[in-house]
N, C-alpha and C positions, 0 to 999 in steps of 0.2 A: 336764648338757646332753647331749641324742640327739647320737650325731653320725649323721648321715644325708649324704647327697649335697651337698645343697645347702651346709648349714653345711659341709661340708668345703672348696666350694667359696669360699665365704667367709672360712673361716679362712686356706688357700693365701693367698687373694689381699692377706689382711693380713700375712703372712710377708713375702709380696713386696715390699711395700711397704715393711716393714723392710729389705729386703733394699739396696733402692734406697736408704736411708736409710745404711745401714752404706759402700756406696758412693760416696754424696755427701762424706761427713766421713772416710774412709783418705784423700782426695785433693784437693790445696787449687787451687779452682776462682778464675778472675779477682775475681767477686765474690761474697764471701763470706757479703752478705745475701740472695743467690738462691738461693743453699745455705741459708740460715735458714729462709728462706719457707716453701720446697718443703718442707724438712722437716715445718714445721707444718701444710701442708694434709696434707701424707700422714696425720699423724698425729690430724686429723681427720677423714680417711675412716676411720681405725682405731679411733676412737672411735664412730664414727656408727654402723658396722658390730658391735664389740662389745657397745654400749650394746643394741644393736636385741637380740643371741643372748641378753642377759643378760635381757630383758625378756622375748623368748618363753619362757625356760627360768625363770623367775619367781624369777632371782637377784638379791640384796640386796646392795652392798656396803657397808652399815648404815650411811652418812653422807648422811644425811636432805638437808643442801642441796648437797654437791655433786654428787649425784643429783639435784636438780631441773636444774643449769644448762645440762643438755642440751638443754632446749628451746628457747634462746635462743640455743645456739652457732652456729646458720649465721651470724647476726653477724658471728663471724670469719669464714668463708668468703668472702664477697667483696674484702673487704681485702686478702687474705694470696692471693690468687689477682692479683689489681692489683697489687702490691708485687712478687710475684716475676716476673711478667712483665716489670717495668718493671724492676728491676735488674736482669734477666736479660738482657738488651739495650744498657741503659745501661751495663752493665760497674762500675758505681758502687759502690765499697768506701767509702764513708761512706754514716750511716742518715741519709736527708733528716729536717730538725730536724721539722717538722709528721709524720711519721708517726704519730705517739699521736694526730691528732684521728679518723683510721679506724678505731679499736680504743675511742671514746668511747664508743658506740653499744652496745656490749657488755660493757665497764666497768663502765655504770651501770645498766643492762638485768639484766645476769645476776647480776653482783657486789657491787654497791653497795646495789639497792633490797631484793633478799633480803637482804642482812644487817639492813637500816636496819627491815625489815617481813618478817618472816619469815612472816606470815600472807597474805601476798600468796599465798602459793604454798598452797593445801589440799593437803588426803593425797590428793583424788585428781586434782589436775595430776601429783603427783610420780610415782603409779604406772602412771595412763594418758595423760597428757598434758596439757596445759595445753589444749586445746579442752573439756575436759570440764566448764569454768565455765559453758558452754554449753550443756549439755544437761540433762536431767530427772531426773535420777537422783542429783542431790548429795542429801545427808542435812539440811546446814545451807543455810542461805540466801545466795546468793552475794551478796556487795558489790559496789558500785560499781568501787571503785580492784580488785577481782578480775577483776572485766570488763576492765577498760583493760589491765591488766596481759595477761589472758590473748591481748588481739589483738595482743600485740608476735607472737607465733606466727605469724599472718599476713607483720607488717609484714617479721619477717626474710628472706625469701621476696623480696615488693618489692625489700628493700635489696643482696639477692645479684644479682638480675636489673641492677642500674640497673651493680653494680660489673664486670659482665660484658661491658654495652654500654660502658663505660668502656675494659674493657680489652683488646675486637676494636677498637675505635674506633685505639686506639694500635699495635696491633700492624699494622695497616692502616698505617698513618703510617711505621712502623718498614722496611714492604717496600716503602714507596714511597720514603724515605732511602735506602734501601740501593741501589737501582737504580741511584741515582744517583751514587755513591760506584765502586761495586766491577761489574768486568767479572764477575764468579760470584758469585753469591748462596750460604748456606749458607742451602738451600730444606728439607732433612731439619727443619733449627733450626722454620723460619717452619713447617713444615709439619705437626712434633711442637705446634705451641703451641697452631696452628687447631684441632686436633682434638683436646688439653687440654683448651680451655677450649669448645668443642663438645658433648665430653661431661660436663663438667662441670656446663654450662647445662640439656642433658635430663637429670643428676641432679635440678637444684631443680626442674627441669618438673616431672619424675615426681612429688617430693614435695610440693609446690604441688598438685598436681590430687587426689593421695589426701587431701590437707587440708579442701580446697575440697569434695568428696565428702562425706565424715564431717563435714565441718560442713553442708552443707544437708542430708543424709540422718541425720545420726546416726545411721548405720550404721560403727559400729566396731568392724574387722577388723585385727587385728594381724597379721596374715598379708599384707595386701595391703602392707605395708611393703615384700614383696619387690619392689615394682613399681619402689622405688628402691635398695634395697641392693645386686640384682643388677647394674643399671647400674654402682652407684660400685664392686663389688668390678671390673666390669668395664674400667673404668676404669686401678684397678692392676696388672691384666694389663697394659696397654695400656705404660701406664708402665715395667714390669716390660721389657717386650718392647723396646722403644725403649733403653732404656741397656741392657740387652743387645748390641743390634744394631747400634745407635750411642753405643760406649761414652764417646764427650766431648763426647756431647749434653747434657747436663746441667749440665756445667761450663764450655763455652765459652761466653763471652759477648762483645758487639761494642760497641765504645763512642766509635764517629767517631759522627757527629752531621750531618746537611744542614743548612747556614745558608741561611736565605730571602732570596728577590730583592725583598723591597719598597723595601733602603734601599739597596742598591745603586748605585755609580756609573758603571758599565758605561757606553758608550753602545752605539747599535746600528752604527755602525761597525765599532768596537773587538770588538765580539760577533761581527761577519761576520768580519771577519780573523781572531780566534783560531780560529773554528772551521775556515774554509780551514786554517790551516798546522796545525790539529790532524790534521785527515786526511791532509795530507800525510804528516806527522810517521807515522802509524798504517801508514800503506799503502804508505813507505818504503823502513822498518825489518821489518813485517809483525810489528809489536807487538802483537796482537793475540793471535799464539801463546803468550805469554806467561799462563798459569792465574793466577797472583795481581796481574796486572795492576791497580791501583789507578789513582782519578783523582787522588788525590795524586802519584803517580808522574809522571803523562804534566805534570801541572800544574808540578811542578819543573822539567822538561824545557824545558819552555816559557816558565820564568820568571815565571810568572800565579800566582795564587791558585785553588783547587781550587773557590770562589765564581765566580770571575770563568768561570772554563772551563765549570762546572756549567752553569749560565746561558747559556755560549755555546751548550754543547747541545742544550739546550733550547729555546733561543729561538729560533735560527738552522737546525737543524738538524730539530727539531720532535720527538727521542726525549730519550729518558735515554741515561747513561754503559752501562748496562748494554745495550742494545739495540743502540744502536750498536756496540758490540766485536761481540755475537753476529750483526752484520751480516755481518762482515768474516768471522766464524769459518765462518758457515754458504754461506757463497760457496765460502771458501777448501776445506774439505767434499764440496761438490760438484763440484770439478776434483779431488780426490781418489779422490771413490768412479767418478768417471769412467776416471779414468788410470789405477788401481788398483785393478780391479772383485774383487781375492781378496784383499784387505786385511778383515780384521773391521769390522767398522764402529764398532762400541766404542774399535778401537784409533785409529780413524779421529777421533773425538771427541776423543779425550785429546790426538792430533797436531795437532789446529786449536787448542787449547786450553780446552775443555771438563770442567770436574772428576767429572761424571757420566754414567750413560747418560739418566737420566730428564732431565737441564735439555739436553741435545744435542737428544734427541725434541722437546721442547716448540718451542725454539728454531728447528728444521729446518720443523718443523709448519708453526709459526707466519708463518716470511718465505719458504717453499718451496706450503705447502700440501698437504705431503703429508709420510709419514715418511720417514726415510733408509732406509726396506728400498723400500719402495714407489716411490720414484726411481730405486735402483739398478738396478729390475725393469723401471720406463721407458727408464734408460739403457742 
């Protein structure tokens, strides 16, 4: 194998990725299957990425089918990106019992029907691809069931995209719970995942569209593979960089849960009074200042269920739990940087109760309309 630039840059990036992996397992994180997960997709980009250097450098490692079942393994890739997401959130240390129907699809795909038909696969899907059932240049006559077989290559592609929209769909849900629940958000967390499963998504792009290409052109370039390896090594930088920089990002996970107002027996009176004496109660005390402030918390206080309050919020009041506190904080802020125009403003954030500088900004932005430098410069 040359080693040149590039592949170096690839090899790094699968170190890293070990790296993160040796990381995950010294330190035992809430739940133990988002540590499994992660593991396994890391170690499908390291596969994805070796496989790729081992086929430019026209290395063998002389077992005929489990060298074919690379072409079917995006399979796992959607699954195992859903799972970790979703325990990784859910905080959940048991494996949900239906997990094995995600992993069917590749089971029987990659595993079961080459063994059951080991001609499914010709000598040259195994050396160039499984698209090349496709094209003109086979020696023998392709089959039928070699056709069907060869467009699961396609299909796996479709089945990562669908588990992708699956799994922004929830992490959506996940920061719309949380608003609800928690005066601070752990926005690093939501923020590391958007952009996981972002790049992840323009990884099957890239590899989808060079597929899609060489299949209508049958122009097959081994080289434009880089179009997606460079993304995924880029990717584990990415990764790499993140638990570096937020080193229990990877291991914490949150596992309260928002219960819905359909069955609810609130009424709207009851929902107008808790939420009066909840503000009371808030603007009091000046509970507010308080950084780990929970709706369970104020909900105790009050003798309600963290349902019943949730709802009052929202119903009556027309935010979430989370908007509401940053109402209070970003008032309270602003008669600070007023009264004490040579206070830092960072330190000014953490005193109203703010856990960072970026959710202060957004916050101040958002119910001020401008920044906290840019106020200060009016005031």
């Amino acid at each position: 194998m040359k080693l040149d630039v590039v592949t170096a840059f690839i090899l790094l990036s699968i170190a890293q990725g070990f790296f993160v992996i040796f990381m995950l397992w010294r330190t035992q994180p809430v739940s133990k299957y988002s540590r499994i997960f992660l593991t396994a997709i890391i170690f499908c980009f390291a596969w994805y990425q070796l496989e790729f250097l081992m086929v430019r450098s026209r290395g063998d490692i002389g077992v005929y089918l489990i060298y074919g079942t690379r072409y079917g393994s995006w399979l796992l890739f959607g699954p195992l990106l859903w799972l970790y997401i979703n325990s990784y959130f859910s905080g959940r240390d048991v494996l949900p019992s239906k997990v094995i129907y995600h992993f069917i699809p590749f089971v029987v795909f990659v595993l079961v029907i080459p063994l059951l038909n080991i001609e499914l696969l010709t000598w040259r899907s195994v050396d160039y691809g499984m698209l090349t059932v496709f094209d003109s240049w086979n020696n023998k006559p392709i089959t039928v069931p070699q056709y069907i077989y060869g467009s699961i290559f396609f299909v796996q592609f479709l089945h990562a995209f669908v588990y992708m929209i699956i799994s922004s769909a929830f992490l959506s849900k996940v920061e719309r719970d949380l608003r609800q629940q928690y005066s601070n958000l752990d926005e690093v967390a939501i923020k590391w995942h958007r952009i996981f499963l972002r790049t992840s998504a323009f990884v099957i792009l890239c590899v989808s569209s060079i597929i899609v290409y060489q299949f209508l052109t049958q122009d097959y370039r081994r080289m434009a593979d880089y179009f997606y390896v460079i993304p995924m090594s880029f990717t584990l930088y990415l990764l790499h960089y993140y638990a570096i920089k937020y080193p229990n990002l990877i291991f914490k996970t949150i596992s309260e849960r928002l219960e819905k107002y359909e069955k609810s027996s609130l009424g709207s009176s009851a929902s107008s009074e808790y939420a009066q004496k909840l503000k009371a109660l808030i603007e009091s005390r000046k509970l507010y200042l308080q950084r780990e402030l929970g709706l369970s918390d104020l909900a105790n206080e009050m003798g309600i269920s963290t349902h019943h309050l949730s709802q009052s919020i929202n119903e009556i009041l027309n935010l979430n739990f989370y908007e509401l506190i940053n109402q209070y904080r970003v008032e309270e802020a602003k008669n600070k940087i007023k009264e004490e125009a040579d206070k830092p403003l960072l330190q000014v954030a953490f005193e109203v109760g703010f856990n960072n500088k970026a959710s202060f900004n957004n916050a101040f932005k958002k119910h001020v309309g401008m920044t906290p430098s840019k106020y200060r410069e009016s005031a």
